[in-house]
N, C-alpha and C positions, 0 to 999 in steps of 0.2 A: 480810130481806136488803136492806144497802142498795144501788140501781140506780148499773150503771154512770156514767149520766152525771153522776151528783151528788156521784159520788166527789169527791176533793180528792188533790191530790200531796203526798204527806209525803214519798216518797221518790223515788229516781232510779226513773222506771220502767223497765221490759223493751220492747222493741221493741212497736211494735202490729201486728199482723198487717195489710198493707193489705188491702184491702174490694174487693168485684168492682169491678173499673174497668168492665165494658161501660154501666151506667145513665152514669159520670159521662159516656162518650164520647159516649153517644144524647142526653142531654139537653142538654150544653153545644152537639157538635155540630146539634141542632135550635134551639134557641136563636139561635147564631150564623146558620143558615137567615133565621129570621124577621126578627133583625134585618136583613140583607142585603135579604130582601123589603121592608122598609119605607122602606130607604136605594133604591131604585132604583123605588118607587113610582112617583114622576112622570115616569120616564124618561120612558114612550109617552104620559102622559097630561097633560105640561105644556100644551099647544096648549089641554084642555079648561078645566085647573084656572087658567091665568092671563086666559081670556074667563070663568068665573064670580068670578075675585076680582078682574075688571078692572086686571091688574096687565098695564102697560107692557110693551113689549122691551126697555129699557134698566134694569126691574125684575128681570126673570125667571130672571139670573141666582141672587138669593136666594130662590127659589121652591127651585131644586133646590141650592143652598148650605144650608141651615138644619138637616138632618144634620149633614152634614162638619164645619159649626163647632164645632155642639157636642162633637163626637166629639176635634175636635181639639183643644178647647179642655181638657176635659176627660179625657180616657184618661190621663195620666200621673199626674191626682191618683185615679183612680180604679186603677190598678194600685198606687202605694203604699197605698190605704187598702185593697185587698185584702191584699197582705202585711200587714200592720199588723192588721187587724181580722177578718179573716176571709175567706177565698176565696169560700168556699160563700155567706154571708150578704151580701154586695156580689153577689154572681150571680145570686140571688133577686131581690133589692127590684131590680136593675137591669132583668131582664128583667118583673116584675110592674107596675113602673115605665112600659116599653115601652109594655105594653098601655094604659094609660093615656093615655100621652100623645098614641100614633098618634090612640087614639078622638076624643080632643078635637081633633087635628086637623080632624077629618071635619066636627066645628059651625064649621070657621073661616070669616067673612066678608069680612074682608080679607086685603092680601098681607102684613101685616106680623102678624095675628093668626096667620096660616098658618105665615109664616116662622118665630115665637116656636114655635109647636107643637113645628115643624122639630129645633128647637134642641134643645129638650126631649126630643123623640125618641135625638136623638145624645149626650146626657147620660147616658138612662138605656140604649143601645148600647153606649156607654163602661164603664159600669161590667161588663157584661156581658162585651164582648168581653174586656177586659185579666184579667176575674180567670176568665174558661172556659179559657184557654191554662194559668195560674197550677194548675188546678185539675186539667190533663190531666200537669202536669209531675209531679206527685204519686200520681196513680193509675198513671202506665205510668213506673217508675222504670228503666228497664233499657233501655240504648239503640234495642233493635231494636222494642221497643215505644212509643216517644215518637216513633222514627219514622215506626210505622203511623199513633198516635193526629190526629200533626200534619197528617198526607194526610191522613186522612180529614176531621180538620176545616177543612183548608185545600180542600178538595174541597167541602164543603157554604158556605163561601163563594160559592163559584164557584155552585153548585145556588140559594142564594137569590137569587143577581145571574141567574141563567136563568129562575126560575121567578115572580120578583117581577112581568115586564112583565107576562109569561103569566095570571097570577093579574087586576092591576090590567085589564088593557085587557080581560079575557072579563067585567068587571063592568060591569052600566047606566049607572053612571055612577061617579067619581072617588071620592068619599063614602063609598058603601059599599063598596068595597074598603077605606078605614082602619078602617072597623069591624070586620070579617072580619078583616085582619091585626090589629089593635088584641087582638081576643077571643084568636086564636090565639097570641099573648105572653101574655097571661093567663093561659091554660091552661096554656104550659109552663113558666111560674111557677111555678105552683100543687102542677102534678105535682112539678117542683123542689124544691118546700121539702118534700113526703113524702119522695121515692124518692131524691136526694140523700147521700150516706152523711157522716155529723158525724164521717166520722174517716178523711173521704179524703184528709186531709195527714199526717197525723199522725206527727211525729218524736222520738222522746226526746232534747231539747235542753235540754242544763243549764241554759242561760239561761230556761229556763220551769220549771226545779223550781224557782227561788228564788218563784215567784208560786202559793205554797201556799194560799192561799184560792181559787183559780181554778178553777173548776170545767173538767172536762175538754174538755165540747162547747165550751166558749169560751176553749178552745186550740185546738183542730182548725185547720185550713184559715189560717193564719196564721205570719209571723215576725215578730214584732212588735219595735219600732226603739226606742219611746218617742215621744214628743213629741207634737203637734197636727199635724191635716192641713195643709198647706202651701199656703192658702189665699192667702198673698200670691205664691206661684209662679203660682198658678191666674187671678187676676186680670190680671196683669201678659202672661201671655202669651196669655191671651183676648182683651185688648185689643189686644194687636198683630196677630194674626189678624184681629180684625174690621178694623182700618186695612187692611192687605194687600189683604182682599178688596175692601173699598168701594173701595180705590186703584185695581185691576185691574176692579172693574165700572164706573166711571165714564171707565176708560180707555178706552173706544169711542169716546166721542166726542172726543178727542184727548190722545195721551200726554205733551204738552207743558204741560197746563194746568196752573194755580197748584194747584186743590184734588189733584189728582193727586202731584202730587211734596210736600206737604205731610202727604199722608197714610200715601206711602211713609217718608218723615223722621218720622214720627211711629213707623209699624210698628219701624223700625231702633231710636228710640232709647226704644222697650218693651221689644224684645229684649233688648239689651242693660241693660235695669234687671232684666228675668228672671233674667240670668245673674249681676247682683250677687245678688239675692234667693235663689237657688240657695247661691250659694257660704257665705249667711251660715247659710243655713235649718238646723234640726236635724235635720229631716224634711225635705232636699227631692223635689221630685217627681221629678228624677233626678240620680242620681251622674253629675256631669259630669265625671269619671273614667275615667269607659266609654266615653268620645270617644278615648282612647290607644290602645282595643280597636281591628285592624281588622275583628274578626270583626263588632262593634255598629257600625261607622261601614257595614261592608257593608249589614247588616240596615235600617239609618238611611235609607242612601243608596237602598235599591230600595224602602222605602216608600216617599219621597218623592217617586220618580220614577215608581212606578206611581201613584201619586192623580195624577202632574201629567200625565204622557203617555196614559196609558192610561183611568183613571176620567175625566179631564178629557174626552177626545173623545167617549166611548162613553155619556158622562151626557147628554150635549145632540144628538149625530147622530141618536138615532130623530127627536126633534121636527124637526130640520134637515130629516128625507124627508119627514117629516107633510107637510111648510109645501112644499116643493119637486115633490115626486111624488106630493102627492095619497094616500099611503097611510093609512089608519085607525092606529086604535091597533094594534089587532088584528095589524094587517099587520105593521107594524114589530115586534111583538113574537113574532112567531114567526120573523121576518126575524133577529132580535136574538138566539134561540136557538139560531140553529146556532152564533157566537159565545160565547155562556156554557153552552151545552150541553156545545160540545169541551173548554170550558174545565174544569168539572166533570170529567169524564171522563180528558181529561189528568191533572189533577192527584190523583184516585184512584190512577193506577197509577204516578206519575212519583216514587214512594217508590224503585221497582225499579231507579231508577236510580243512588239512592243510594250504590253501591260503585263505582259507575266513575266517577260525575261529582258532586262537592262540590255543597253548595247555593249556594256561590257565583258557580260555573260556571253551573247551571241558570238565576240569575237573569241572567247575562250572554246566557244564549241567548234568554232568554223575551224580553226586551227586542230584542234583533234582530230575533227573529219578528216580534213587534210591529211593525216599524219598517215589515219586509220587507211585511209583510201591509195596511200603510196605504198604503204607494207603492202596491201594489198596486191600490187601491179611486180612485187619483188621476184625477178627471174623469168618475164615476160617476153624482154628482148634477147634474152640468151634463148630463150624457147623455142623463136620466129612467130610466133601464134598471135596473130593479133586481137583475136577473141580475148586473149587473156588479160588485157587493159581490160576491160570494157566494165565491170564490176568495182574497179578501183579508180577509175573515173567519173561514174555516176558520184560514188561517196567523196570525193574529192569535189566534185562540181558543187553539190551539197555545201560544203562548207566552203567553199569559195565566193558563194552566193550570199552566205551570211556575213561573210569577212566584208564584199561590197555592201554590201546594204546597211550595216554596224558602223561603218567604216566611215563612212560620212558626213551620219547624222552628230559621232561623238566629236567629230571634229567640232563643228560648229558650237556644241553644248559648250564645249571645251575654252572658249575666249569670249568673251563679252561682245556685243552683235555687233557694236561699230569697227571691231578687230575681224568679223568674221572670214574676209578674205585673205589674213594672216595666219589664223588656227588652218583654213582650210591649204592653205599652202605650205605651211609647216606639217602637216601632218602625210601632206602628197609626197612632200623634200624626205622625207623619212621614207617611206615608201618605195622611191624611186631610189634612192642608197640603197635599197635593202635590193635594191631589184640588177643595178647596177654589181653590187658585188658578188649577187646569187647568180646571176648568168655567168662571171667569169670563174665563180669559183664551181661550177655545174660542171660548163666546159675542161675545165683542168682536173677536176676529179673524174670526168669520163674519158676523159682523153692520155689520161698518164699512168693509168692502171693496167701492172704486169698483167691482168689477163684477158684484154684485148675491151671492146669499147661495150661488150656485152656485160661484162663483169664491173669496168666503170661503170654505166649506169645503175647498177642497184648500188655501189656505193653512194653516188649522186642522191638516188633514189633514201637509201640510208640517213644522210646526214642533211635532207630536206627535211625525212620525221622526226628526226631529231630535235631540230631547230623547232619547228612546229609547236612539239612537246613544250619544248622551252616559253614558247610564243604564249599559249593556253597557260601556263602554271603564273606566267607573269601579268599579263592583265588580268587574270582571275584572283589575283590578290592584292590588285589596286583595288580600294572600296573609292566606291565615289560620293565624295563630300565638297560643296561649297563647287 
C-alpha cells in the first residue's frame, strides 16, 4: 500500500479532515513562552551582563536592542516564507534555531559578540513567532475558535515576559540562564518536529493541483505565491532600523548633532528605497495594499505603539531600580511580576469580552491603562520606595493584558487567511520598531537628564504616557470595515 505522504495529486482532492488542533496550540503556544523568555532575559540582569562584557551606559542600549532588531528586521520575510514554504517547517528550524543561538550567547565576551547573538536570537523568534499565529489560523478555523486560540497565545506572551525575569535573575549568574533557555528552545523543537501534524493547514486549493509531482507533506502548511524570498526588502529595511536605532542611542548625548540627524536621513531615505523595492518585488514581504485596510493600519499602529510606549519603558526600568534602589535581580523580578503576571492573566480571559468590545476598542483601553498606570508610578524612583510602583503596575499590567490579547487576534482578522502569517508578521515588525526605538529612546531620556537618573525616569516615564495617549486616540478612530 502506497503511504499517505508520498502520495502525488493527480486529482482535485476531497477536503482533508483538520487534525487535533490542541498539540498545534501547546506547542506554538510554548514556543512563543520561551521565545518571550529569552527576549526579556536581560531585563533584571543588564547591571550584571554589561560589568562582565564591560560595555559602557551609552553602549547598553544594544545589550537589550539585539532581539527587537533582529525580530524587526526580519518577521515580514519570515511570515512570507511561512506562507510560501511551509508554516510548520519555518516554526521548527526557527524555534531549533532559538535554542542555538541563545546558547551561544552565553560564550559571548564582548558587547558586540553579545549584541550579534542578540540578533540572531530575534531571527530565529521571527521566524517562530510570524508562522505559530499562521499555524493557529489553520487549526481553529471557526471564529469562536481562533478567538480562544489567539487568548491563549496572546496570554502566554504575556506568561514568558513574566516568567523570563523570574527564570534569569533565580540563576547564579547571567550565562547559565542562556543555556537553560537555550536547551528549553531545543526541546520544543524537537518535540515540534514529532508531534506537529504535516497537514495542520491543509486546503484543497486548485492552484496546488496544477503541482502534481508535489508530494502532499510539502503542500501542507503553505500558500505559496511563486517567486524568491524578498531579500532586497529584507536588506533595505534592516538597514534603516539599524540607522533609527544608533540615531536614537547616540541621541543622549545630544539630539542636535551632525551624526544624529545623518543617521535619521539615512533611516528615512532606506525606508523609502524599501517601499520602491516593495512595489517592484514579486514576492514582497508585504502587500502595501493593506495600508487602505483600517482594520491592518489598526493592528500596524498598536504594534508600534506597544514596542514603543510600553516594551520601551518596561525593558530598561527594572535596571533603572537596580542602579537607584539598590534592588537585586531577584527583587526587581518578582517586583516586575505582578505587572506581566496581571498581564498574562488578563489577557486569558479578555477573549470574554469579545461580544461587547471589538479588539479595536480593547487596544484603545489597554493603552489608557498604560498611560493611567505610568502617571501613576510618577516620582517613585526619586522616592526610593518601592511600594510606590506597586498600584501603577497592577493598572499598567491591566492594559498590557488587553494590548496582548487584542493584539493578535486583529492581526489575523486584518489579511485574508492564506496571508495569515504575513499580517501576523507585519504587525509583530511594527511592534518590535516600536520596541527597538522605545528602549533607546527610554534609555537616553533617563540617562541625559540634568537632574540625575531619578528625574530621567519620570520624564521617560512622561513621554511613555504620552505616546500611549496618542496609541488610544488612534486606533479608537480607525472604525473597522471590510
Amino acid at each position: 500500500m502506497t503511504r499517505f505522504s508520498e502520495r502525488t495529486i493527480t486529482e482535485v482532492p476531497t477536503p482533508v479532515p483538520l487534525p487535533p488542533a490542541g498539540p498545534t496550540l501547546a506547542l506554538t503556544s510554548a514556543a512563543t513562552a520561551v521565545a518571550l523568555m529569552t527576549y526579556t532575559a536581560p531585563m533584571v540582569t543588564l547591571p550584571d551582563i554589561a560589568a562582565s562584557l564591560h560595555t559602557p551606559l551609552s553602549a547598553q542600549a544594544w545589550l537589550l536592542n539585539g532581539t527587537p532588531l533582529g525580530l524587526a528586521a526580519l518577521l515580514l520575510v519570515a511570515g512570507s516564507l511561512a506562507d510560501d514554504y511551509g508554516r510548520r517547517r519555518i516554526f521548527v528550524a526557527g524555534t531549533l534555531a532559538l535554542g542555538l543561538t541563545t546558547v551561544l550567547g552565553a560564550f559571548a565576551s564582548t558587547t558586540w559578540l553579545f549584541t550579534l547573538a542578540r540578533i540572531a536570537q530575534g531571527a530565529a523568534s521571527a521566524a517562530l513567532l510570524a508562522s505559530s499565529l499562521g499555524l493557529l489560523v489553520h487549526a481553529f478555523p471557526t471564529p469562536a475558535g481562533r478567538l480562544r486560540a489567539t487568548g491563549v497565545w496572546g496570554a502566554f506572551v504575556s506568561g514568558g515576559i513574566a516568567v523570563g525575569p523570574i527564570v534569569t535573575g533565580a540563576m547564579p549568574n547571567w550565562r547559565l540562564s542562556y543555556v537553560v533557555l537555550g536547551a528549553a528552545a531545543v526541546v520544543v523543537g524537537a518535540v515540534s518536529a514529532r508531534a506537529l501534524p504535516h497537514f495542520d493547514e491543509r486546503r484543497a486549493r486548485p492552484d496546488l493541483v496544477a503541482e502534481k509531482q508535489a508530494p502532499l507533506n510539502e503542500l501542507a502548511s503553505r500558500a505559496p505565491r511563486g517567486g524568491r524570498p524578498d531579500l532586497g526588502g529584507a536588506v533595505t529595511f534592516g538597514l534603516a532600523l539599524v540607522a533609527l536605532v544608533a540615531a536614537l542611542t547616540l541621541g543622549r548625548d545630544g539630539w542636535l548633532r551632525a551624526p544624529v540627524g545623518l543617521l535619521l536621513l539615512a533611516s528615512l531615505v532606506l525606508l523609502a528605497l524599501f517601499v520602491v523595492v516593495e512595489r517592484r518585488a514579486a514576492t514582497p514581504m508585504i502587500d502595501l495594499g493593506l495600508l487602505r485596510r483600517p482594520r491592518f493600519l489598526a493592528s500596524s499602529a498598536g504594534g508600534l505603539f506597544t514596542g514603543l510606549a510600553v516594551i520601551g519603558l518596561f525593558s530598561f526600568l527594572p535596571a533603572l531600580l537596580q542602579q537607584t534602589m539598590g534592588l537585586s535581580a531577584m527583587d526587581t523580578a518578582w517586583l516586575f511580576l505582578l505587572w506581566s503576571g496581571l498581564s498574562f492573566a488578563v489577557a486569558l480571559q479578555a477573549r470574554r469580552l469579545s461580544d461587547r468590545v471589538p479588539p479595536r476598542l480593547q487596544l484603545a483601553l489597554g493603552f489608557l491603562l498604560h498611560a493611567a498606570g505610568v502617571l501613576t508610578m510618577l516620582g517613585s524612583v526619586g522616592s526610593g520606595s518601592w511600594p510606590r510602583l506597586l498600584p501603577g503596575l497592577v493598572v499598567a499590567g491591566v492594559g498590557s493584558g488587553l494590548l496582548n490579547a487584542a493584539l493578535p487576534l486583529l492581526a489575523v482578522e486584518s489579511v485574508p487567511a492564506q496571508r495569515a502569517a504575513m499580517g501576523s508578521g507585519a504587525q509583530q515588525t511594527f511592534r518590535y520598531i516600536g520596541s527597538c526605538a522605545g528602549v533607546a529612546l527610554t534609555i537616553a531620556l533617563a540617562t541625559s537628564s540634568g537632574g540625575g537618573l531619578a528625574r530621567g525616569a519620570d520624564v521617560a516615564m512622561v513621554v511613555s504616557a504620552g505616546l500611549a495617549v496618542v496609541a488610544g486616540v488612534v486606533v479608537g478612530v480607525l472604525r473597522e470595515r471590510g
